[in-house]
C-alpha positions in Angstrom: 86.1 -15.5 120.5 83.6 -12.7 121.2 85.0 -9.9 119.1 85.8 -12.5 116.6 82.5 -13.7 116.5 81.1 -10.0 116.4 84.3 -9.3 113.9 82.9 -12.0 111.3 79.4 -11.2 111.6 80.0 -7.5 110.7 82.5 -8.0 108.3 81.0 -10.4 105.7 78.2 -8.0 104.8 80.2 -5.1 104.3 82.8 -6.5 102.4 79.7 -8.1 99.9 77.8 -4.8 99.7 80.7 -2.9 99.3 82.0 -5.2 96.4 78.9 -5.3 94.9 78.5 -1.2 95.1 81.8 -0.7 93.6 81.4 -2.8 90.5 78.0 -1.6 90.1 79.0 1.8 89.7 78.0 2.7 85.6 80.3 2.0 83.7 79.8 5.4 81.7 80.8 7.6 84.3 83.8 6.1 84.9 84.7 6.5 81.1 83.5 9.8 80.6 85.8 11.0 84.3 88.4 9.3 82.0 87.6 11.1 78.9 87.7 14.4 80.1 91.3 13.6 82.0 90.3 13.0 85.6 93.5 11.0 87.5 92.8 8.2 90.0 92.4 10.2 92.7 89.6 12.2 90.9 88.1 9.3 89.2 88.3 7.9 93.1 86.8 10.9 94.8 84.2 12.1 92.5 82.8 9.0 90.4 83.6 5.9 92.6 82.8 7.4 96.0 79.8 8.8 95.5 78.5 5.9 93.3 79.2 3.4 95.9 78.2 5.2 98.9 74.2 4.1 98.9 75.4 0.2 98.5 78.3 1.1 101.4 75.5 2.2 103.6 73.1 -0.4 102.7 76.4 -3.0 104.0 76.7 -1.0 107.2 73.2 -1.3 108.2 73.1 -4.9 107.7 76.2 -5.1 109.1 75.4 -3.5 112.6 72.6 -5.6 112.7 74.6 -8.6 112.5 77.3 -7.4 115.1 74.1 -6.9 117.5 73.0 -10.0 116.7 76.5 -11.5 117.4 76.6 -9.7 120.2 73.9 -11.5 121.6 74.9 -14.5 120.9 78.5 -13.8 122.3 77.1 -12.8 125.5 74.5 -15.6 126.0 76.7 -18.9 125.2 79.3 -19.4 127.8 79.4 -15.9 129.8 80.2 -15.0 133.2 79.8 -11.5 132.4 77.6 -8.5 130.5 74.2 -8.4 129.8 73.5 -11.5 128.5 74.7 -13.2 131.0 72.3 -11.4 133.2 69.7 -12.0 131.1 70.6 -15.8 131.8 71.0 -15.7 134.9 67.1 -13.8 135.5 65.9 -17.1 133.0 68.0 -19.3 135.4 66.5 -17.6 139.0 62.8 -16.8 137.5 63.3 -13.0 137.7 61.6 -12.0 134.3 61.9 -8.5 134.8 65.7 -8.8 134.4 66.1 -10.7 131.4 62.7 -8.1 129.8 65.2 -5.6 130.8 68.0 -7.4 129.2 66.4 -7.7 126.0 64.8 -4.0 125.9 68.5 -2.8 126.1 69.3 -5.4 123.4 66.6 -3.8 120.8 67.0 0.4 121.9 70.7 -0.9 120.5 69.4 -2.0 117.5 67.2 0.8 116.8 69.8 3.2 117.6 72.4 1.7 115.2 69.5 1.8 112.3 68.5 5.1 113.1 72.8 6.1 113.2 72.6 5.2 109.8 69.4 6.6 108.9 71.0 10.2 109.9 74.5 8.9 107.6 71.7 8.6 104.7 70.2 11.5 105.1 73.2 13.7 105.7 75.3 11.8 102.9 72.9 11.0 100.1 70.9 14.2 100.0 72.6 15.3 96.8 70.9 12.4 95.0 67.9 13.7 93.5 66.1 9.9 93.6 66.5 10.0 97.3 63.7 10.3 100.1 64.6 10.0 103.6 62.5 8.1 105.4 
């Protein structure tokens, strides 16, 4: 149940933000690839890709910030092992220094996930000329 949890919780964004990215790529560039003879692959590669790449990563950072949230949640309801079980076990004994522990591990997890994507964005998206890493 806790992969599925996690599964379901990382799933559902990316599947909506990469829909959403794909029909929102213009319409105009997908007529003018056609136009000048580009084939599926082509018309895949070099006008749908790269269109839908911002709203892909845009679904993968929401989406590893819902799996760590899941993962949270997974591993505080009805654990006998991992870190949130320790951090409910610390809550359970008084030891606050284990579960502050517990949930500094929890966030340096989230921040590195954002900032994995950040370096995605700004290896992947520096040929748009719109685009600032931040």
């Amino acid at each position: 149940t806790k992969v599925l949890l996690i599964s379901f919780g990382a799933g559902v964004p990316m599947y909506l933000n990469l829909f959403a990215a794909i029909r929102g790529v213009d319409q105009r560039l997908i007529e003018m690839a056609r136009t000048t003879g580009a084939g599926n692959w082509r018309l895949v590669t070099r006008v749908l890709v790269p269109g839908a790449l911002p709203g892909f990563l845009v679904g993968l950072r929401f989406s590893l910030a819902y799996s760590v949230l899941g993962l949270v949640a997974a591993e505080t309801v009805n654990a006998d092992k991992g870190l949130g079980f320790l951090i409910t076990q610390g809550q359970t004994y008084l030891q606050t220094g284990q579960v502050f522990v517990g949930l500094v591990i929890y966030s340096l997890l989230g921040l590195l996930a954002d900032q994995f994507v950040r370096v995605l964005e700004r290896v992947l998206l520096r040929w748009r000329p719109s685009y600032e890493a931040s």
